[in-house]
C-alpha positions, 0 to 999 in steps of 0.5 A: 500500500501507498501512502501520501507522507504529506496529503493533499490536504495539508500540501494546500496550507504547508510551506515551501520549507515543509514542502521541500522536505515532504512534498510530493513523497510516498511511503511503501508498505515497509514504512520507510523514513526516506524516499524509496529508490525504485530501481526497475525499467518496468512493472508487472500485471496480475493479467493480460487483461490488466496490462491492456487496461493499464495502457488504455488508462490515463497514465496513472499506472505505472507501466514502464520507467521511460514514462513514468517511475515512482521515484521520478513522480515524487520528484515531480511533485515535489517541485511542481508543488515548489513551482506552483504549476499544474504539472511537471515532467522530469528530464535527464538533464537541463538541455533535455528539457529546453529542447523538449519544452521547444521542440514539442510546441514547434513545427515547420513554419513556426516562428521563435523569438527569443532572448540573444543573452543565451546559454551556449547549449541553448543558443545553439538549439535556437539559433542553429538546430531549429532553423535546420526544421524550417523554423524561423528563429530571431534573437532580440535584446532580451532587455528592450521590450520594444525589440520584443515588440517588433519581433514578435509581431503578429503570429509568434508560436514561442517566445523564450529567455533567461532571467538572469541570463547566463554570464552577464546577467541580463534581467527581462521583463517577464510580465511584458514579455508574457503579455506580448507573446499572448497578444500574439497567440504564442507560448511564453517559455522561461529558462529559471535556473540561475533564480530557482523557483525560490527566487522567482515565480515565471509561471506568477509573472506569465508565463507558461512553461518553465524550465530547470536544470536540476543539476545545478542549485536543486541537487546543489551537490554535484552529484547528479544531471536531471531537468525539469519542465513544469506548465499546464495541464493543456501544455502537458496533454496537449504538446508535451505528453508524446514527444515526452513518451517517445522520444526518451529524455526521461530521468533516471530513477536514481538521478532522482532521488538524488535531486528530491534529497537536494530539495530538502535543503535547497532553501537553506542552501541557496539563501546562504549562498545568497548572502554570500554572492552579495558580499563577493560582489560588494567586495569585487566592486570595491577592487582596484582591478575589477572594471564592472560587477554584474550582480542583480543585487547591487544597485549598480546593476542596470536592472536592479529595479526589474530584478527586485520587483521580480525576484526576491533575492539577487541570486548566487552567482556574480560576473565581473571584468578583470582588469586586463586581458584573457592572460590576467583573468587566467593568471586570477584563476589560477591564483585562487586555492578556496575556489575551484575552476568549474564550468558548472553553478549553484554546487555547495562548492564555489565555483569559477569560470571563464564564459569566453572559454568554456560555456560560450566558446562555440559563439563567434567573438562579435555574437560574445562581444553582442553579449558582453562576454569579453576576455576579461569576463569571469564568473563566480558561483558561490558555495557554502564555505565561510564568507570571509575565507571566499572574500580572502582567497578571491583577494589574494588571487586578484594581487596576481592580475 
């Protein structure tokens, strides 16, 4: 027998704290503590004649892992509830499911307008792979609504963007450009990573599908890859649920529970790492040898404003420009001990990285310079460890520029 370990009934009424550790988790028969890990491809019938029923059904029954698994759907839940959507899929990592939330909407002679400021991997997919299906594709200044405005026209099947953009933290109006698409007759997607759905609600502002890679904050841990693509039911029935089913990008069952253990300390986590990344920045635009800081949080930032009316803190990860060249941001790197050289974000370990180099290094120099992502560009995601002992190891790094 299943049993609800936080029932509907009070999920309602519950916080995101209890949430985060309760939500969605369904004890055995075994009554055990933690989340069961359900290990199998498929399940078994009691007939033939129940295993007919079961694929006729509506897709509560479980019936094979690439669909649906029990570990997966408490993951699911959990974060649907976090979200505040009607329903969520799980995928095996970020980029899975960016490219199912788009590709499952999309059809030749579709139009996509979307955000320039773009991770690498997602630039890609709209700027490269959707035109190769006869998709239209254009990219505007994600931050000049009128440019949004013009682009979408009439006839936009889908909009789509980053808020705060990955590197240079760019802030779009979630509200306007939501409106805008739905003038249009479009779909509003929104790629939610760097603010995690602590931080901010697209879904409240407008939109209608966010994504996640739940490998960076939600496992928080580096330990695991997953995704996640949270919307309506019509989306979900409607666009998603057979492209989801058959082509595959499912999570693993194990990836999962990783990830619904990450969740129960997510708050804790990334209000620290918060904290943190605001005192990283505050320090960095003090220094003599940093020439911009890119961080919501700051007044300084050229869409503090938006970003305080959208999200609830300035996130945990800080850009800034190194005085100097690639040879001096490389030399500040490496200089760093505490601090390690990573492409990945929102680890318990702080993390840094060179976009130029790594994450945006398939973009010609002039798409990165369109970006504001120079030679001089690092990123900084901080961890769990003592502020102070961050602040230090970043300033003893910074005597090498």
């Amino acid at each position: 027998m299943i049993k609800e370990v936080l029932p509907a009934e009070f999920a309602a009424e519950a916080s995101q704290a209890t949430i985060l550790v309760r939500g969605g988790a369904m004890r055995s028969g075994f009554d055990e503590t933690c989340e069961a890990l359900y290990l199998t491809s498929g399940f078994v019938y009691g007939s033939a004649a129940e295993a007919e029923e079961a694929f006729k059904s509506d897709g509560s029954r479980f019936v094979y892992s690439r669909y649906r698994n029990p570990t997966v759907a408490m993951f699911e839940e959990r974060l649907r509830l976090i979200e505040g959507a009607e329903f969520c899929r799980a995928t095996a990592s970020g980029m899975a499911a960016v490219f199912a939330a788009l590709l499952c909407k999309l059809r030749a002679g579709d139009k996509v307008v979307a955000s320039r400021a773009l991770f690498g991997s997602c630039f890609y997919i709209v700027n490269d792979l959707l035109p190769r299906y006869g998709i239209e594709t254009v990219l505007v200044d994600g931050r000049d609504l009128s440019a949004w405005e013009a682009a979408i026209g009439g006839n936009v099947k889908l909009t789509f963007c980053e808020s705060p953009s990955n590197p240079a933290m760019d802030i779009i109006d979630l509200a306007e450009v939501a409106r805008l698409t739905h003038r249009a007759g479009g779909t509003f997607v929104v790629d939610n990573v760097f603010a995690t759905p602590l931080l901010q609600k697209p879904l409240a502002l407008g939109a209608d599908v966010v994504v996640y890679s739940a490998t960076k904050h939600i496992d928080g841990q580096g330990r695991a890859l997953g995704g996640a693509i949270l919307s309506s039911e019509k989306f979900l029935k409607e666009d998603l649920s057979q492209f989801y089913r058959h082509t595959g990008p499912s999570l693993s069952p194990f990836n999962a529970w990783l990830l619904l253990k990450g969740l129960e300390t997510l708050e804790l986590r990334v209000e620290r790492q918060c904290r943190t990344a605001e005192a990283i920045a505050r320090f960095l635009e003090g220094h003599a040898k940093i020439t911009r800081v890119l961080y919501p949080g700051l007044p300084s930032h050229p869409q503090h404003e938006l970003a305080r009316r959208q999200m609830k803190l300035g996130g945990s990860v800080v850009c800034c420009d190194i005085a100097g060249d690639k040879a001096a941001c490389f030399r500040f790197l490496d200089a760093l001990r505490l601090v390690d050289i990573s492409n990945n974000l929102g680890d318990s370990k702080s993390l840094v990285t060179h976009p130029a180099t790594t994450t945006h290094s398939r973009l010609k120099p002039e798409e990165r310079a369109a970006l504001g992502i120079g030679d001089a560009l690092v990123r900084i995601s901080a961890g769990l460890e003592g502020e102070a002992d961050l602040i230090a190891d970043i300033g003893r790094a910074l005597e090498q520029v």
